[in-house]
N, C-alpha and C positions, 0 to 999 in steps of 0.2 A: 436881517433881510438884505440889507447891504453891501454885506459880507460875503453872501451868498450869491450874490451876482457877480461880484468880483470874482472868485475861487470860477465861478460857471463860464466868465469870461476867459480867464484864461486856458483851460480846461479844451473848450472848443479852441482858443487858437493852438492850443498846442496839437489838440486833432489833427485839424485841419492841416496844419501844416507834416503834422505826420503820414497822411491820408495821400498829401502830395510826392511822393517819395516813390509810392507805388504806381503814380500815373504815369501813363503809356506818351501821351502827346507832351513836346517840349514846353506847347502854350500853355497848355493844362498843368503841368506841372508848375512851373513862373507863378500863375493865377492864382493858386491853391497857398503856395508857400508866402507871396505875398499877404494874402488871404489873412488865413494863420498869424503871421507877423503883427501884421495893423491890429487883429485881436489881442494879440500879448498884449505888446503894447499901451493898447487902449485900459487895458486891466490894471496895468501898471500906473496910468494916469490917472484911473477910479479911484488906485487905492491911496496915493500920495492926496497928504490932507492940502486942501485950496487955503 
């Protein structure tokens, strides 16, 4: 279950940040890609054991 959320999280940042690429406004864009980002990431710190 975990596992599962890890793969889920990064999955949406990767989205998300893909999603931004296509956006029209410069802010929107920035927002999105940060977005994205902070979710890798965050995936990345679920998955490394504490």
């Amino acid at each position: 279950m975990y596992l599962l959320l890890i793969f889920l999280t990064f999955i949406v940042g990767i989205a998300i940040a893909t999603v931004s690429f296509k956006a029209k406004k410069e802010s929107l864009y920035y927002l999105l890609l940060s977005t994205g980002t902070m979710m890798f990431f965050l995936g990345i710190y679920m998955a490394v054991p504490k």
